[in-house]
C-alpha positions in Angstrom: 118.9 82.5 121.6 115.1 82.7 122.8 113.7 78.9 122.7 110.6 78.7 120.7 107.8 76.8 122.2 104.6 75.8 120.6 102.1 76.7 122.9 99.3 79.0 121.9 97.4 81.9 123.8 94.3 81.8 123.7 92.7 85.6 124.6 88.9 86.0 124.9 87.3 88.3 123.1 84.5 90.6 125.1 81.3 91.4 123.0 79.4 94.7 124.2 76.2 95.3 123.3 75.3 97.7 120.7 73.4 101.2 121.6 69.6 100.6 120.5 68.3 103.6 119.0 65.3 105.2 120.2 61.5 103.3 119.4 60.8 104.3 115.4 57.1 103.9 114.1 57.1 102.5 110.9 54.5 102.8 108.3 51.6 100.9 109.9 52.4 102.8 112.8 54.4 99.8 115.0 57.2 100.9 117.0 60.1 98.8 116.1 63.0 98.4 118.4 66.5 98.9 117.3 68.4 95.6 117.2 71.0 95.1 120.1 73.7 92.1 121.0 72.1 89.2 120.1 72.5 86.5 122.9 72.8 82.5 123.3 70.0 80.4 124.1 69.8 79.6 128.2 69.5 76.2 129.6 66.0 75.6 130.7 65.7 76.8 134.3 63.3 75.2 136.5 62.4 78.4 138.2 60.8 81.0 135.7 58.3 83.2 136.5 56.3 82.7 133.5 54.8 79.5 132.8 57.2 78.0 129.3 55.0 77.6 125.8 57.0 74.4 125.4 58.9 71.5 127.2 62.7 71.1 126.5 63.7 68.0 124.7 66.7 67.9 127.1 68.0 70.0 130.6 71.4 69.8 132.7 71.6 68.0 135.5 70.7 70.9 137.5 68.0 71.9 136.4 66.6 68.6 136.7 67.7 68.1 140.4 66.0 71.5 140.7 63.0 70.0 138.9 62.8 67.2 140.9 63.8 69.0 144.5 66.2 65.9 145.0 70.1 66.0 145.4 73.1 64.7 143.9 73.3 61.4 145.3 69.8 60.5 145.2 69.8 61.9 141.6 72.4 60.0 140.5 71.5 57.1 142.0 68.2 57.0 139.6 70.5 57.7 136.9 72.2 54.8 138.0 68.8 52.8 138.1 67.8 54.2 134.5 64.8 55.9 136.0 66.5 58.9 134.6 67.5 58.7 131.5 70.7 60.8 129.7 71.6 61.9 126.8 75.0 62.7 125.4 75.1 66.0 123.0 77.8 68.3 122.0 79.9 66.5 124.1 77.8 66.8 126.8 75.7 65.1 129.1 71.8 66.1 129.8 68.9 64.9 131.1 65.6 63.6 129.0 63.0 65.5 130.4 60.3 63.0 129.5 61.9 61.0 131.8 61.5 63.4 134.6 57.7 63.9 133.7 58.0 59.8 134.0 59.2 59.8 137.5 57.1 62.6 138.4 53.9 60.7 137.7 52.1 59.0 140.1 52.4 54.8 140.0 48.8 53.1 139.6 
């Protein structure tokens, strides 16, 4: 006889995007595009080519070791030091930006 067990397999489930049909001008004359796979937002990433309409609230710790050009030890180290100041959220831990702008600005 087979022994049961109670553990569960979990199998991931692979989302493709749909085909978008060809530009079709509507009555005013506006090409509207076909709607594809709608995506998650992206963590802000310190590197984009066009300049962002608005500042995160919160980043990973990447991004802001990216922001700041600084490693992990030193970067933690400021956490450490609270001139860097996280925030926990979903379960997990990110950065204040503000306080990055903070640290970035130049003491008087």
């Amino acid at each position: 006889m087979p022994s049961t067990s109670n553990r569960v397999t979990l199998r991931s489930t692979v989302v493709l995007p749909t085909a978008a049909p060809p530009y079709q001008a509507d009555q005013s004359g506006n090409e509207a595009r076909g709607q594809g796979c709608q995506t998650a937002a992206r963590p802000y990433q310190a590197d984009q080519s066009s300049p962002a309409k608005f500042e995160p609230l919160l980043v990973t710790a990447t991004s802001a070791k990216e922001i700041l050009q600084i490693g992990n030890t030193k970067f933690w180290r400021l956490v450490k030091l609270g001139k860097i100041q996280m925030a926990e959220t979903a379960g997990r831990r990110m950065v204040v930006y503000a306080s990055l702008k903070a640290l970035a600005q130049p003491s008087v």
